[in-house]
C-alpha positions, 0 to 999 in steps of 0.5 A: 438371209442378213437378219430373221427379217428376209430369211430367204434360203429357199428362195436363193436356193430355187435361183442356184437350181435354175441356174445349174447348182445340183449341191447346196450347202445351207448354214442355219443363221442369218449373217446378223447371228453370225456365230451366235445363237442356235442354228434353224434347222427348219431354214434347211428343211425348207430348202431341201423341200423346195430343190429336192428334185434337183440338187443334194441339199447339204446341211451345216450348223450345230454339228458337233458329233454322231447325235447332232449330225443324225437330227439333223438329217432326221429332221430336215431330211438333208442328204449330209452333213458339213461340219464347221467349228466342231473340227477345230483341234478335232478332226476325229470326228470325221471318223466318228461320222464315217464310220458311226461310232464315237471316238475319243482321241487320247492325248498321245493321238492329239499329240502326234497329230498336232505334230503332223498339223504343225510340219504339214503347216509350215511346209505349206506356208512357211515357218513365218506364217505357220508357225502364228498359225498353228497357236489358235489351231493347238490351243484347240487341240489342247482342249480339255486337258489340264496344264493346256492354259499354261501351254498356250501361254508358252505357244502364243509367244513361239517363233520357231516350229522347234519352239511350238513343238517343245512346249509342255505342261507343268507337273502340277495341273493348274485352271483353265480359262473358260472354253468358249461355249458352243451352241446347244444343238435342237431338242432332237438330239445332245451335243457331244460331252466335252472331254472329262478332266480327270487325274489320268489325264492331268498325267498323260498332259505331261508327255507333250515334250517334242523335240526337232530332228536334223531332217526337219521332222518332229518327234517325242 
């Protein structure tokens, strides 16, 4: 609904089924909320109870790793998952949720897939349009990695994929501006731990150094 005052999923949802919907996909807040806030997971449960004989109900909000996704089918009983946010700079979670087991990428892997995230980009849109793009979608990708503040000083000024692609950390670490604070997931289960920053890493940040090839390709 717009506000906790006329939450009517379920509702809506009963007038999709009757008119032909077999999927629904309900996020647990209210427009007002916007992303602010805890998902109700309870608006779900009640969804799934009012169609569950004619539509898959598919749940989404507060998602954001093995342990959330599996509280929110225990407790609403939905038939699967959507992700949102938590697959920004993360699209390993996908293979987290596939195959039921955790997985951290290492910096190498954010590197090489930032790489591809960012040819795919430009081919499809351009280099004008792709290359503004990518610079939220890296700075995500940077995530919990020390020097990434400085990095994306550097890619929020790039004009050129060449230019995107060529951005590296200093040697020395330096602070990183606050993250932007995800919601706590229900008593039922924990959000995923965010990435630890440790020395090691601070080293491996070092390797984000990529160069253009003549075929228009990117490469270490």
């Amino acid at each position: 609904g717009f506000d906790a005052s006329c939450v009517n999923a379920a509702e809506v949802a009963h007038i999709a089924c009757e008119s032909g919907a077999s999927m629904i996909t309900v996020h647990g807040r209210t427009r007002e909320q916007y992303y602010e806030g805890q998902a109700d997971w309870s608006v779900i449960a009640d969804v799934k109870r009012t169609v569950s004989d004619r539509a898959k109900v598919i749940g989404n909000g507060d998602v954001t790793g093995l342990e959330s996704a599996g509280g929110l089918i225990r407790l609403t009983g939905c038939d699967g998952v959507a992700v949102g946010r938590a697959a920004r700079g993360n699209p390993w979670i996908f293979k987290e949720l596939s195959e039921g087991r955790e997985f951290k990428p290492t910096v190498d892997e954010k590197r090489d897939m930032m790489l591809r995230h960012l040819e795919m980009t430009v081919a499809e849109k351009g280099e004008y349009i792709g290359v503004r793009e990518m610079r939220k979608h890296i700075g995500w990708y940077l995530k919990g990695i020390r020097g990434a503040a400085q990095v994306r000083g550097w890619i929020n000024q790039a004009e050129t994929p060449a230019q995107e692609a060529e951005a590296q950390p200093e040697a020395e670490p330096i602070e990183e501006a606050p993250a932007e604070p995800v919601p706590e997931a229900p008593a039922a289960s924990e959000a995923a731990e965010p990435v630890e920053e440790t020395p090691e890493l601070a080293e491996e940040a070092s390797k984000f150094n990529f160069h253009p090839t003549q075929n228009g390709k990117f490469e270490k």
